[in-house]
N, C-alpha and C positions, 0 to 999 in steps of 0.2 A: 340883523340883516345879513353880514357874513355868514353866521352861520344854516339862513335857509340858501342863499347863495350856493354853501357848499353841499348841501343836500341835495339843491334841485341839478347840480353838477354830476354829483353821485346816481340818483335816477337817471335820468338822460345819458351818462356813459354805459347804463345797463340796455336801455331801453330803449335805446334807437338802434342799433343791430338787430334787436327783436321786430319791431314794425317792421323795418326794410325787408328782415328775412320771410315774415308773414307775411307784407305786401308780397314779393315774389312767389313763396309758396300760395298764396290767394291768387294771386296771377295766372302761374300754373293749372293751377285745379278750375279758374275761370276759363282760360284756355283746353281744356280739357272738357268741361262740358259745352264749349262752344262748337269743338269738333264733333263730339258726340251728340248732340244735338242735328247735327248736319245730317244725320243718317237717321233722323225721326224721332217725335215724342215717345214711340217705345222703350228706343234705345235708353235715350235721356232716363226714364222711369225705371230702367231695367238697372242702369248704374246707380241709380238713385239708392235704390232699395238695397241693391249688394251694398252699398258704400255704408247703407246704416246699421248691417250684418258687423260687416267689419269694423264699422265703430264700436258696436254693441262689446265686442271680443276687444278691442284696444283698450277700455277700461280698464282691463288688471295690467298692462301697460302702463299706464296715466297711475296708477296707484303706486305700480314700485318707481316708476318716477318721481314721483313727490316725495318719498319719501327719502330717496337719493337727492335729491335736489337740498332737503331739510339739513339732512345731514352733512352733507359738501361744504352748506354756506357756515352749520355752525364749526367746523372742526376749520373751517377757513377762520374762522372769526376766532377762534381758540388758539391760533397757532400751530394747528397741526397738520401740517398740509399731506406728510406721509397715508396719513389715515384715510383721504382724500380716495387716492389711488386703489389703494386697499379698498374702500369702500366701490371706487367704479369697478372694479375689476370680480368681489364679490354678487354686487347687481349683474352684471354681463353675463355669469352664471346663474344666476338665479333664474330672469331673462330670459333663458334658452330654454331651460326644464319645463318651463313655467307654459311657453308660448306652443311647443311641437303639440301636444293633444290637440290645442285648438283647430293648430291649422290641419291635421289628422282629419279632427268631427265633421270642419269645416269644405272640407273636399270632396269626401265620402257624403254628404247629407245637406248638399244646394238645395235642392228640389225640393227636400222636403223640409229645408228649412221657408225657403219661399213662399211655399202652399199656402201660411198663414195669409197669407196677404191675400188681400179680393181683387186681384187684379187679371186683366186680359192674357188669355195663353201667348201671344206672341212679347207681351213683357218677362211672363216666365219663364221662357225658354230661353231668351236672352239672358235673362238677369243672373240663371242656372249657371249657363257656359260663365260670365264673368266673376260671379262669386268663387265659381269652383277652383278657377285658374287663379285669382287674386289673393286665395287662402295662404299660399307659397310665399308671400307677403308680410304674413303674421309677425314672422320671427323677426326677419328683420327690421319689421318697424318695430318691433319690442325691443332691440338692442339698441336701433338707434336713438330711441327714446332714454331708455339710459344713457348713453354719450352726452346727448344734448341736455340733461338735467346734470349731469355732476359739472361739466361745464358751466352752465347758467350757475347754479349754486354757487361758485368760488368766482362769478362775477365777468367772467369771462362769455359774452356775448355775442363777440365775431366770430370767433372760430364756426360754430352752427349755423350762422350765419353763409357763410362760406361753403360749407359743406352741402347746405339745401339748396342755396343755386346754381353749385355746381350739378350734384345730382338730379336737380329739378330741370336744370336747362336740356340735358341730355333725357328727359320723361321724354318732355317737350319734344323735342326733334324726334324722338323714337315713337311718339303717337303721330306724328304727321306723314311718316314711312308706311308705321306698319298699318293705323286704321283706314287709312284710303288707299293705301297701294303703291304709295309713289317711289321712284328710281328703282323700279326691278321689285320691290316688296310686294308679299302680297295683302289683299286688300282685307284684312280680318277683324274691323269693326272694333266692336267692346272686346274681341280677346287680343288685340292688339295692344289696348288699352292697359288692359291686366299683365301682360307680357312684358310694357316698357315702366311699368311702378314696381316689375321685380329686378329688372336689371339694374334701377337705378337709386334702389336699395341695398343690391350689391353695391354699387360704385360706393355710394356713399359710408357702407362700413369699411372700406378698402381705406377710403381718406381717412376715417377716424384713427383707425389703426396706425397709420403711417403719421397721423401729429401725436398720438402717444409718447411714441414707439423714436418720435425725432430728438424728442429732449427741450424743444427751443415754445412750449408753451405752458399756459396757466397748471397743466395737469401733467406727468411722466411720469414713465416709468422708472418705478423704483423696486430694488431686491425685496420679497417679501421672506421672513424667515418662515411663514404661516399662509398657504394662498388662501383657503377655506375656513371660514372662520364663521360657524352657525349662531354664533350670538349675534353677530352682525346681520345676517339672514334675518335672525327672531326682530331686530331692531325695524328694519327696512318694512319687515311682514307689519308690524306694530305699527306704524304713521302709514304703513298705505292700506292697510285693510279698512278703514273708514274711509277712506278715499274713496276704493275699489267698490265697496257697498253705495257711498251717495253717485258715484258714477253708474253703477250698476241700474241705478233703481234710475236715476236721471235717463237714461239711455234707451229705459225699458221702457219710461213718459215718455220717451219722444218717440217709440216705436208704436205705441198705445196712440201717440199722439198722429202718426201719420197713415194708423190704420184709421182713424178716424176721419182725415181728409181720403182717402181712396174711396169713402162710399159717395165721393160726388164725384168721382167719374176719372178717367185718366188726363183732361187738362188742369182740373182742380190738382193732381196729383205734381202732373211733370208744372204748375206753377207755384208747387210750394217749392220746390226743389230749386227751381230758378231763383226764386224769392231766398231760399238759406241759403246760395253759394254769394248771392249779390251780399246778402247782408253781413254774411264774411267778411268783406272790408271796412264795415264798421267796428266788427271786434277786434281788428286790429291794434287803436289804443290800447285798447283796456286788456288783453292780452300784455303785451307789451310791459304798460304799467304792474300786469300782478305781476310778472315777471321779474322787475326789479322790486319790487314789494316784498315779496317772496326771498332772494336771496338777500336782500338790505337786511331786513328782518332778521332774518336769520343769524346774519353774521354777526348785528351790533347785538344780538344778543348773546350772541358767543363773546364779545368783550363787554358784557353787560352793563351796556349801555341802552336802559326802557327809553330815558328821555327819546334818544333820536328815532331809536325806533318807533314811537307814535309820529314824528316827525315825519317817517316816511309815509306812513299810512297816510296821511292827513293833505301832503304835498301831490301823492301818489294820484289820490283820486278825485283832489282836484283836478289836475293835467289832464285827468282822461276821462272824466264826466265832460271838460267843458271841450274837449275835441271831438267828442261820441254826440254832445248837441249839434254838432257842425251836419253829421253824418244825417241824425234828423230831418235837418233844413234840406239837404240833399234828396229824399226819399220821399220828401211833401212834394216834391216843385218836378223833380223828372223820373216820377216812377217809370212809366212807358217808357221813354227813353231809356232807361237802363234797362228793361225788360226786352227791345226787339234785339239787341245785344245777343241775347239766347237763341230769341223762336219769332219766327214771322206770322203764328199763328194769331189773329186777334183775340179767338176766346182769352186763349194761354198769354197773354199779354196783358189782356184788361184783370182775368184773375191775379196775376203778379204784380201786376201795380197794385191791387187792394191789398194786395198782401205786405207791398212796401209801405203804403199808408200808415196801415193798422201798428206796425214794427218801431216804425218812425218814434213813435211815444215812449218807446222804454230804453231808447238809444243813454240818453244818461244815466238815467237809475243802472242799468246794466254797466257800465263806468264804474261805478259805484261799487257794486257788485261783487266785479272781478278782483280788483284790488283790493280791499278788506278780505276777500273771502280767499286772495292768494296768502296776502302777508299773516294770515293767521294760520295756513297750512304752511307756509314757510317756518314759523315758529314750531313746530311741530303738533301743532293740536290739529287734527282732521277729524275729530268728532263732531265738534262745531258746525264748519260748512255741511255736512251731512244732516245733521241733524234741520237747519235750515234751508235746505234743499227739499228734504222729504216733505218739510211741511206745505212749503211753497208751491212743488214741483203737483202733485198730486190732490192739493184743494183747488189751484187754480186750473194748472195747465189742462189737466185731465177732468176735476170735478165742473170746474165754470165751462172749461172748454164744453164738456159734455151737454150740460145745463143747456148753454146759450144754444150748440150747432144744433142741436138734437130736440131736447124739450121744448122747448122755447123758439127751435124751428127757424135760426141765422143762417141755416148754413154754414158754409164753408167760414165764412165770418166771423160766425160764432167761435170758432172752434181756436182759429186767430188773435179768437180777442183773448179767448183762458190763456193762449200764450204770452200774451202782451201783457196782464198782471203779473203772472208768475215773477217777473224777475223784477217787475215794482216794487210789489211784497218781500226779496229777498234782499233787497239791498235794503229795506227798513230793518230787518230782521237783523243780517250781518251786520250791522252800525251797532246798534242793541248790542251783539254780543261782544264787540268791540269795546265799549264801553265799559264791557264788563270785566274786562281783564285777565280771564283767566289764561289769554294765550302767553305771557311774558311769565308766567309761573311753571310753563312745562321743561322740564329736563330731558335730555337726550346724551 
């Protein structure tokens, strides 16, 4: 009993800095499509669609994160906390090389990266101006993606914490100036929008630098006799390149998956959109929990210790399957309510209530999920979730989704429901692999 006592101690000192922080960042970005929303379903749909641009491109991001993240927690767990620094400091390089093409392609080639999409010209023009101006973005959320993983990794969950509500609160006040106009601003909509996610990705690498750079936390700076060090590059490339691929391909399903909602029209569209920022606060647990999963993992097996590690897996995803049911019960009982939140349009209301309904079912299994499928990328093996991602992501989300909306003629419903297996199916799958052990055998 002591001993899960000091476990479930261990999670929860990781993992509530994470919620809080996601809560506010979910806040923010709710806050942000509530404003934009205020200037029309185009708009709403214009941000929409940039925003899945730009997610698309944050996967090789989310890849050298993890793999920094792997790292951190085991040289933490090894005693070597030097290597620590060394490692953040070769990702911040890496980082930067990594992210300028994109945001480059991505400034140069809006338009016609949007085209793909069957939507209204008054979305495209929109979505044009916001993608093109939000691409200046790239970088910075690419660095501070590494900040915030070498962090998390050696256990340290406030600091990020700290640093996204500070930056997030000044988004905040900086879209309420610049998209409606207020106190002297002027009134520039979604390029307003894009204007205040780049200042306040400035801010936010400015703090990072200056807790470095102070001495007084989990990570500092120390003399390196070596700053460049391509093995450690090769290392980082090595745990996130399967990452980057099941992100890639996951990313590419959900853009496959919402070109598939656009052929029922631009409410069907702007209330899926409504429907994934709402259900953002459900992923919050379980976030959270892979997060501590991920770096627990990691570190006891840097003092190889497998026992506790299944310990956390096991602790992990209990906590956050049975808070992710709560969210369920939430999303039965006041779908609409949380939907006029958005839009006072009824179609676009009653579409996102169904969309909350259908979602509502995989609230646990996705609990499930994320946890398993973090602590084993935390160990360092990311072939695994990939490899269960792909199968999941593209027999359900894409082929049932397809099947149902389309053959079979559910509509918009259908298309909902391939998404609502998807992550059924994955968390039976990730358990499977879990079971199989092969994550507590990887070297790093």
């Amino acid at each position: 009993m002591a001993v899960s006592l000091r476990v479930y101690k261990e999670i929860f000192r990781i993992a509530w800095p994470v919620v809080v922080a996601d809560l506010i960042r979910v806040s923010f970005f709710t806050i942000d499509a509530i404003m934009i929303g205020q200037l029309g379903a185009a708009a709403l749909a214009a941000v929409g669609l940039g925003g899945q641009i730009l997610h698309m491109i944050s996967i090789v991001s989310s890849a050298l994160s993890i793999g920094v993240l792997a790292i951190c927690a085991r040289r933490k767990g090894e005693g070597r906390v030097d290597e620590v620094y060394k490692t953040l400091v070769n990702a911040f390089i890496l980082a930067t090389v990594v992210s300028l093409p994109a945001t480059i392609a991505i400034a140069l080639f809006s338009r016609e990266i949007l085209s793909i999409f069957k939507v209204e010209e008054s979305v495209l023009v929109k979505g044009t101006v916001y993608l093109s101006i939000s691409s200046l973005t790239i970088p910075l959320f690419f660095v501070m993606n590494i900040f915030d993983s070498s962090f998390r990794g050696v256990g340290d969950t406030l600091t990020p914490m700290m640093v996204s509500t500070i930056s997030g609160g000044i988004k905040v006040a900086l879209n309420y100036l610049l998209i409606f106009g207020k106190y002297g601003f002027p009134a520039l909509g979604v390029i307003g929008l894009a204007i205040s996610s780049i200042v306040a990705g400035v801010l936010g690498l400015i703090i990072y630098f200056a807790v470095v750079f102070s001495g007084r936390f989990e990570i500092k700076r120390v003399t390196l006799s070596k700053v460049l060090d391509l093995a450690l590059w090769r290392k980082i490339a090595m745990i996130g390149i399967p990452s980057m691929v099941e992100n890639f391909f996951s990313q590419f399903a959900r853009l496959l998956y919402t070109y598939m909602v656009t052929f029922f029209g631009t409410a069907v569209l702007a209330a899926n959109e409504i429907g994934i920022r709402i259900e953002a606060y459900s992923f919050m647990p379980g976030f959270a929990f892979s997060i501590a999963s991920a770096s627990l993992v990691g570190q006891n097996l840097g003092k190889r210790d497998i026992s506790k590690a299944k310990k956390i897996f096991r602790e992990s995803s209990l906590i956050a399957s049975s808070a992710m049911l709560l969210a369920s019960i939430v999303f039965l009982v006041f779908p609409e309510s949380l939907s006029r939140i958005f839009v006072s349009d009824p179609e676009v209301v009653n579409y996102a209530a169904l969309y909350l309904r259908i979602m509502a079912f995989q609230q646990p299994f996705l609990g499930i999920y994320m946890v398993y499928a973090g602590g084993i990328r935390g160990s360092g093996d990311t072939k695994t979730p990939l490899y269960v991602s792909l199968a999941s992501t593209y027999s359900c989300r894409i082929g049932l989704g397809y099947l149902l909306g389309f053959v079979l003629g559910l509509g918009a419903t259908g298309v909902w429901l391939g998404g609502l297996f998807d992550f059924i199916i994955r968390s039976f799958l990730i358990y499977l692999a879990y079971k199989k052990g092969n994550w507590y055998k990887i070297r790093i």
